[in-house]
C-alpha positions as CSV (number, residue, x, y, z in Angstrom):
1,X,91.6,6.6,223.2
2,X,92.1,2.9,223.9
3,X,93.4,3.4,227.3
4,X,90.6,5.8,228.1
5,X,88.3,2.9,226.9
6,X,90.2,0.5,229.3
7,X,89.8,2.2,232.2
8,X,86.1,3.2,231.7
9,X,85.6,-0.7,231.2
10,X,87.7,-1.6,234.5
11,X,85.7,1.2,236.5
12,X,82.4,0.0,234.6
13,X,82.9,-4.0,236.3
14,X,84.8,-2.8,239.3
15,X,81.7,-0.6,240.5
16,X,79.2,-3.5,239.5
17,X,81.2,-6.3,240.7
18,X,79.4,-7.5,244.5
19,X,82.4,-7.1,246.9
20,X,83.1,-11.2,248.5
21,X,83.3,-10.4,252.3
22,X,84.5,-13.2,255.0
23,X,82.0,-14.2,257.3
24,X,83.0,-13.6,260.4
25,X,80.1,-15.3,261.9
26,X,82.0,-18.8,261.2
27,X,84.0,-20.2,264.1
28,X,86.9,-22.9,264.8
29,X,87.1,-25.3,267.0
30,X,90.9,-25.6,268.3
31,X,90.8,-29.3,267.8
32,X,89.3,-31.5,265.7
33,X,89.1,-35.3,265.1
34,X,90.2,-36.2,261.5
35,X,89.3,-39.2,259.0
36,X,89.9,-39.1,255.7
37,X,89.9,-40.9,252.3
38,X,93.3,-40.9,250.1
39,X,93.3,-41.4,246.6
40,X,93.9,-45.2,246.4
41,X,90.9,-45.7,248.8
42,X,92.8,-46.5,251.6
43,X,91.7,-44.9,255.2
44,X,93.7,-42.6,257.8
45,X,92.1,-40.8,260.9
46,X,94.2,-38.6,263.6
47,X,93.4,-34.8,264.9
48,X,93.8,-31.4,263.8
49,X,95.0,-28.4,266.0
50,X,94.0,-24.6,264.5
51,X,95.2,-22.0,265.4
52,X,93.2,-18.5,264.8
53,X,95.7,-15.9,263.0
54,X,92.2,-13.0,262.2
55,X,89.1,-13.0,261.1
56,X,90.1,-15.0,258.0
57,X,93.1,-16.5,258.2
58,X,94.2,-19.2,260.6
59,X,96.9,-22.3,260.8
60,X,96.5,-26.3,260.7
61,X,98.5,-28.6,262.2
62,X,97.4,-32.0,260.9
63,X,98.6,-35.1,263.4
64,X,98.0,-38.3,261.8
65,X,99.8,-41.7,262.0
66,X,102.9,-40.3,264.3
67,X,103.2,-37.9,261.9
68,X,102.5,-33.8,261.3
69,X,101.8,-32.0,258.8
70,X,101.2,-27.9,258.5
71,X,99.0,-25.7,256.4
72,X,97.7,-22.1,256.5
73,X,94.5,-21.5,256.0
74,X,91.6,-19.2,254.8
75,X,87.7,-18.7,254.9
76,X,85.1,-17.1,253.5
77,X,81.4,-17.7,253.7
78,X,80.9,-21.5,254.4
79,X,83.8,-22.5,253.0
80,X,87.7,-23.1,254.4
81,X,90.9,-23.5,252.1
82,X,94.6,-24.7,253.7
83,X,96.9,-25.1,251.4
84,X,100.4,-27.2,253.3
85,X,103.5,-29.3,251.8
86,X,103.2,-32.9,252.2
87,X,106.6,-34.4,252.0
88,X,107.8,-31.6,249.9
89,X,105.0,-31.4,247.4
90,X,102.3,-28.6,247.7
91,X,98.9,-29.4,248.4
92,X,95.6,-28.0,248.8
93,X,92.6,-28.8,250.7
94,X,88.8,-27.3,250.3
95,X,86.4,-27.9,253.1
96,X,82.6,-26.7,253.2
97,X,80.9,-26.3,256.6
98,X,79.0,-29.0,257.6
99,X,77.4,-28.9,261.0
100,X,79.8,-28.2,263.6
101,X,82.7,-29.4,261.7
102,X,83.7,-29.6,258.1
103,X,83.4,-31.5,255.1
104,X,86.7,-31.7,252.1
105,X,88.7,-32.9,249.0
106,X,92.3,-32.6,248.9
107,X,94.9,-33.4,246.5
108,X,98.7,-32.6,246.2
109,X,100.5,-31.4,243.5
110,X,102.2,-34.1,240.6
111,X,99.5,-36.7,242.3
112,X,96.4,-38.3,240.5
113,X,93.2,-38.3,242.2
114,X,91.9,-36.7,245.3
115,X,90.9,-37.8,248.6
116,X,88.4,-36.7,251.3
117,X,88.5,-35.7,254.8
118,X,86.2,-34.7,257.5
119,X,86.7,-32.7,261.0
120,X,84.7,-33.5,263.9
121,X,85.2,-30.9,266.8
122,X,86.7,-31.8,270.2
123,X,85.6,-28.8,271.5
């Protein structure tokens, strides 16, 4: 009797629950200029190469002070995730849309704080 209760609960939300669909109307640049915030206040700037893997999922390759760093990434609506490893430690990044390029917070893993960082297209 439980279980039949379960499952007529599941089917009940699953039915009522609004599907979350990517927009596909959202497009990356291949490169972008990059500054950002880190946590301590202190300021970096550099570029950022995507690479488009479908209609939501794509690659970052972040080049900043001689050094690179590489995430994947996904979108949906007007918002982009990348989650990457930054010497070792797991990190994640959420950007909003904002204009042409985007607008995020970032923080890694075992770290206080956040920081901030913005793409401007080269496109």
């Amino acid at each position: 009797m439980m279980k039949a209760i379960c499952t007529a609960a599941f089917l009940a939300l699953a039915v009522s629950a609004p599907a979350i669909a990517a927009d596909h109307t959202m497009t990356l640049a291949d490169h972008y200029s990059v500054a950002g915030t880190n946590p301590n206040g202190s300021h970096y700037a550099g570029t950022v190469d995507v690479n488009v893997i479908s209609t939501t999922t794509f690659l970052v390759n972040w080049h900043i002070s001689g050094g690179s760093s590489n995430g994947f990434g996904m979108r949906m609506g007007d918002t982009i995730s990348v989650t990457y490893l930054l010497n070792g430690a797991p990190g994640l990044v959420i950007y909003r849309q904002q204009g042409d390029g985007f607008r995020g917070i970032w923080a890694i893993k075992g770290h206080d704080g956040s920081g901030t960082e913005v793409w401007t297209p080269q496109d």
